[in-house]
C-alpha positions in Angstrom: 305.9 -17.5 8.2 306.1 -16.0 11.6 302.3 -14.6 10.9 301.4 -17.6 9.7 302.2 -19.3 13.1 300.8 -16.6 14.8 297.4 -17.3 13.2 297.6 -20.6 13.0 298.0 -20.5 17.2 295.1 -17.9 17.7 293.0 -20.5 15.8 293.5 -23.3 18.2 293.4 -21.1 21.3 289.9 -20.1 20.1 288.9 -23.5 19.0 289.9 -24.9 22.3 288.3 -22.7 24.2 284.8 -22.6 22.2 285.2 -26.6 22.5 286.0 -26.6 26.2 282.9 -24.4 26.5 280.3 -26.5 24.4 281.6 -30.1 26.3 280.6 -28.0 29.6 277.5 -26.7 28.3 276.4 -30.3 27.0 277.7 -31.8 30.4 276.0 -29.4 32.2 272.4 -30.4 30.3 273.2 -33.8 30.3 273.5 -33.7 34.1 270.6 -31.6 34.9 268.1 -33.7 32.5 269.7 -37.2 32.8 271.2 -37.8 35.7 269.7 -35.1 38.5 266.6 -37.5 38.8 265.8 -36.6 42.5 265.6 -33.1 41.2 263.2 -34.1 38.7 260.9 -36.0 41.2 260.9 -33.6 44.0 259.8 -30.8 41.1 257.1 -33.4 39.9 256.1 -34.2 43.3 256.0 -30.2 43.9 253.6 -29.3 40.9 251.3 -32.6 41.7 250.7 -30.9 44.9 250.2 -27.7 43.3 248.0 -28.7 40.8 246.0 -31.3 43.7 245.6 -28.0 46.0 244.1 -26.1 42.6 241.8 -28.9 41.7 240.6 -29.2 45.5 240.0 -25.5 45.6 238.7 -25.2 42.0 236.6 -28.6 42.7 235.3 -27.0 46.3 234.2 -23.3 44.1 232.5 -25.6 41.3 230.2 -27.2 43.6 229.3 -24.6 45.3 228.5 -22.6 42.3 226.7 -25.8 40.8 224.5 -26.4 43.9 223.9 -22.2 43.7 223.0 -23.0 40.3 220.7 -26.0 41.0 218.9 -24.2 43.7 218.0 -21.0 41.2 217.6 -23.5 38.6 214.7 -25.5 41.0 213.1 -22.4 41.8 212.9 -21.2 38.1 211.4 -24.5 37.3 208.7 -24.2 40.0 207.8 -21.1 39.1 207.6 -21.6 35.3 205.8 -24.9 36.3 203.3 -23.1 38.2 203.0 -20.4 35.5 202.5 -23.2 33.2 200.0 -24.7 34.8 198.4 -21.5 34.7 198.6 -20.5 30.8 198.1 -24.5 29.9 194.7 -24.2 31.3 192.3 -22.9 28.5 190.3 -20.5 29.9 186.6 -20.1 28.1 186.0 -23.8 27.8 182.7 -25.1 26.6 180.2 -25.5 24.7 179.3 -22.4 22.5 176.3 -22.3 20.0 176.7 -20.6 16.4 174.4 -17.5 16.7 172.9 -19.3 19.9 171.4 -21.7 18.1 172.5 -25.1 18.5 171.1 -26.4 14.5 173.1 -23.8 13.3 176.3 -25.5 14.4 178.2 -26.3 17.7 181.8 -25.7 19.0 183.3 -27.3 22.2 186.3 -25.5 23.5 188.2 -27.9 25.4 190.5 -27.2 28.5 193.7 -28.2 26.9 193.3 -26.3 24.5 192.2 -28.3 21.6 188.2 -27.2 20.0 186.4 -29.3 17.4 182.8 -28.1 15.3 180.0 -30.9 15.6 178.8 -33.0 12.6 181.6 -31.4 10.5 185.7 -32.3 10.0 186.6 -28.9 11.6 188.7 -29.5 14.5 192.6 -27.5 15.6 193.8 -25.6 19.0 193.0 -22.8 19.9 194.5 -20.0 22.0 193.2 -16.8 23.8 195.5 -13.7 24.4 193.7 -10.9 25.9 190.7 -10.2 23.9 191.9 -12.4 20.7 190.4 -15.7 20.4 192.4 -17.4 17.7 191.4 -20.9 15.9 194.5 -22.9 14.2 192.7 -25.8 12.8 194.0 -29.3 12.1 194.7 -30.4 8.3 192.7 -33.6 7.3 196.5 -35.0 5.7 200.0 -33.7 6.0 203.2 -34.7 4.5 206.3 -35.3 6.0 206.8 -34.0 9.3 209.7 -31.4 8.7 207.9 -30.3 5.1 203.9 -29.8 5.9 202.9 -28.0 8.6 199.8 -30.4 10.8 197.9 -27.0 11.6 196.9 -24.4 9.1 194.2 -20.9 8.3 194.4 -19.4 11.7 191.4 -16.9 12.3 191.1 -14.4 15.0 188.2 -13.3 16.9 187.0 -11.1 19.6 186.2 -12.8 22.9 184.2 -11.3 25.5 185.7 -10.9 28.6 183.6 -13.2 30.5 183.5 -15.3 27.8 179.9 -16.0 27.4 180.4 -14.4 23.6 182.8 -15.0 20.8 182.2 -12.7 17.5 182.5 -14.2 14.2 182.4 -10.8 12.3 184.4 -7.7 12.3 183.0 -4.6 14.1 181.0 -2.7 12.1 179.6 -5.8 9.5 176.2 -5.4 7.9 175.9 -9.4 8.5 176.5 -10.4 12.0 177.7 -13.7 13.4 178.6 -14.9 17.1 179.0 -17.8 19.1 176.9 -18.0 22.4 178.2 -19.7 25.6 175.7 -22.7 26.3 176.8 -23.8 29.7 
């Protein structure tokens, strides 16, 4: 009975002490949460200024990496502007005669880049990279937008370089075929 007792007291010596410590522990959150308020503010107040002083300093590096930005941004838009101007211009305008002859048919080259064939439907863009005059023309009808293409049959064709020729044939035809500047 005597052991009994024994364990009987060691079991409310340990409860009381793991009960004094978990009242303390709750006390001790309870005041630090509940009722330490000013603590609370003058930590809230502490990070607002934190985070204020971050957002000035991370608001001060933004613009001036924006305006860096818009100032390279201006200039690369000037200078593709002006190498646009440049590349929009069609160079070899005009009016050029089949085989110089003007009943044999007529093309006008326009300067943006558009050329349509007298007294016939033929008409498209056309583009000239180095030597390489290539027609793209214009279908009479299309479909829908996003299923039928508006341009179709490109054909490439040597240019001369001071444009006063275009030939119609490859190098080395038996039947020959050119288009003459007029003007």
């Amino acid at each position: 009975m005597e052991d009994n007792k024994k364990k009987n007291n060691g079991s409310v010596i340990i409860i009381t002490i793991l009960t004094v410590l978990v009242v303390g522990l709750a006390g001790y959150i309870g005041y630090d949460k509940l009722l330490n308020k000013e603590s609370v503010k003058t930590n809230k107040t502490e990070e607002k200024t934190k985070n204020e002083d971050n957002n000035k300093k991370t608001t001060e590096e933004t613009k001036s990496v924006e305006e860096t930005k818009n100032v390279e941004e201006t200039k690369t838009i000037e200078n593709t502007n002006t190498t646009n101007e440049i590349s929009n211009k069609a160079k070899c305008y005009g009016t050029y005669y089949v085989n110089g002859n003007a009943t044999e048919g007529i093309y006008i080259l326009k300067e943006d880049g558009n050329f349509e064939v007298k007294n016939t439907e033929k008409a498209g863009v056309f583009i000239i990279n180095e030597n390489t005059i290539t027609f793209i023309k214009r279908k009479h009808t299309t479909g829908p937008r996003n299923e039928d293409p508006v341009y179709e049959d490109p054909q490439s064709y040597l240019i001369y370089e001071d444009c006063s020729k275009i030939r119609l044939t490859e190098s080395g035809s038996h039947t020959s075929a050119w288009l003459e500047k007029a003007n």
